[in-house]
C-alpha positions as CSV (number, residue, x, y, z in Angstrom):
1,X,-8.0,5.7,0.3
2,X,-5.9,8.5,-1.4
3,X,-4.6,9.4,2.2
4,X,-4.3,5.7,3.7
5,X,-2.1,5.1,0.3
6,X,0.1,7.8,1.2
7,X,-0.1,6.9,4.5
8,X,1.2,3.4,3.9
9,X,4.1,4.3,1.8
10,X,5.5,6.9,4.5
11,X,5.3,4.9,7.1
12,X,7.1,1.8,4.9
13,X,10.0,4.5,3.9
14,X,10.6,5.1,7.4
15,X,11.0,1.7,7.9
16,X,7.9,-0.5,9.5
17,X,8.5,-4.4,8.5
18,X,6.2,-6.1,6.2
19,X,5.2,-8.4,8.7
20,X,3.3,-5.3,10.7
21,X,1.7,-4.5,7.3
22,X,1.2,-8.1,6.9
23,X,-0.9,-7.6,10.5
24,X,-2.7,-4.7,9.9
25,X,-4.4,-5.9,6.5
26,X,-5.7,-9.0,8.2
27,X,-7.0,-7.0,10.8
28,X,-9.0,-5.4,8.0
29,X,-10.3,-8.8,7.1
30,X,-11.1,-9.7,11.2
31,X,-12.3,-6.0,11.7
32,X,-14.9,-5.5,8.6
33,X,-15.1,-9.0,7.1
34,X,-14.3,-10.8,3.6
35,X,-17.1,-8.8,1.7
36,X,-16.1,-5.8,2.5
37,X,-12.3,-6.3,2.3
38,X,-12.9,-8.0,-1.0
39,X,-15.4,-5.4,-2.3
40,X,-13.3,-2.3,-1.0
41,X,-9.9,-2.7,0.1
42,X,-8.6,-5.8,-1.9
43,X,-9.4,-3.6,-5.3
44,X,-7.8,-0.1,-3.8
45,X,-4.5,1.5,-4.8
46,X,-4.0,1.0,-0.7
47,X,-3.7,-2.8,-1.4
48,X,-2.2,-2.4,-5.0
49,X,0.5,-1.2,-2.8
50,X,1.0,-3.5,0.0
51,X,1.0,-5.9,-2.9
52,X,4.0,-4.7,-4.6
53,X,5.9,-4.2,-1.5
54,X,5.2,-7.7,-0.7
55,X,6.3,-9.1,-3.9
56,X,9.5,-6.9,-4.0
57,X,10.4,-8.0,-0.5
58,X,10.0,-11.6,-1.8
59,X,12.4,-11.3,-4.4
60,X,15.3,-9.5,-2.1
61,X,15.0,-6.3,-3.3
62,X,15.8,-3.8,-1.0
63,X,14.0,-1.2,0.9
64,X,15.8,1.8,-0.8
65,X,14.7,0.4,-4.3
66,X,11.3,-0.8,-3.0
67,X,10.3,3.1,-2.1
68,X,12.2,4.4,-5.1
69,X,9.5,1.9,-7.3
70,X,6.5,2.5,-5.3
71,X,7.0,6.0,-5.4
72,X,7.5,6.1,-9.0
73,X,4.0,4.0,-9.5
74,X,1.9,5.2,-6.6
75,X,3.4,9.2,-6.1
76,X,1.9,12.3,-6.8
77,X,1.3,11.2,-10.4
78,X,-0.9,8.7,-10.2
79,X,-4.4,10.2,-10.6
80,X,-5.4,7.6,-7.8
81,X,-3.0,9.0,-5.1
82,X,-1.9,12.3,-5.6
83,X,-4.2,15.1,-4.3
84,X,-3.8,17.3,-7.5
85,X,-6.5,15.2,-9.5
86,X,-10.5,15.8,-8.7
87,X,-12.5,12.9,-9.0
């Protein structure tokens, strides 16, 4: 999940639409099921993510501020995504 978070974020800062990412996490859902989105992806940083691009999209905000926030919360310092921590 630590590399799909990073993943996600990169490819959002280069500039792929919401409504792609909107696509690809209900493939998730048609491709493993409810249980396991629900149970794994629906409670990851991954989706934490996608969640607060969502919502900042929502209220206008722009790209340049949306990376600048989910960068700030979901970088290299969050012990969830950044590969300096060991679990």
């Amino acid at each position: 999940m630590r590399q799909a978070s990073r993943e996600l974020i990169k490819a959002y800062s280069l500039g792929v639409p919401i409504d792609e990412l909107d696509e690809l996490f209900a493939l998730f859902i048609w491709n493993q099921g409810i249980g396991h989105f629900a149970s794994e992806i629906g409670s990851s940083q991954l989706f934490k993510i996608y969640k607060t691009i969502k919502e900042m999209e929502d209220k206008g905000i722009e790209r340049k501020g949306i990376v600048e926030n989910i960068m700030k919360d979901f970088g290299e310092n969050n012990p969830n995504i950044g590969t300096a921590y060991k679990q």
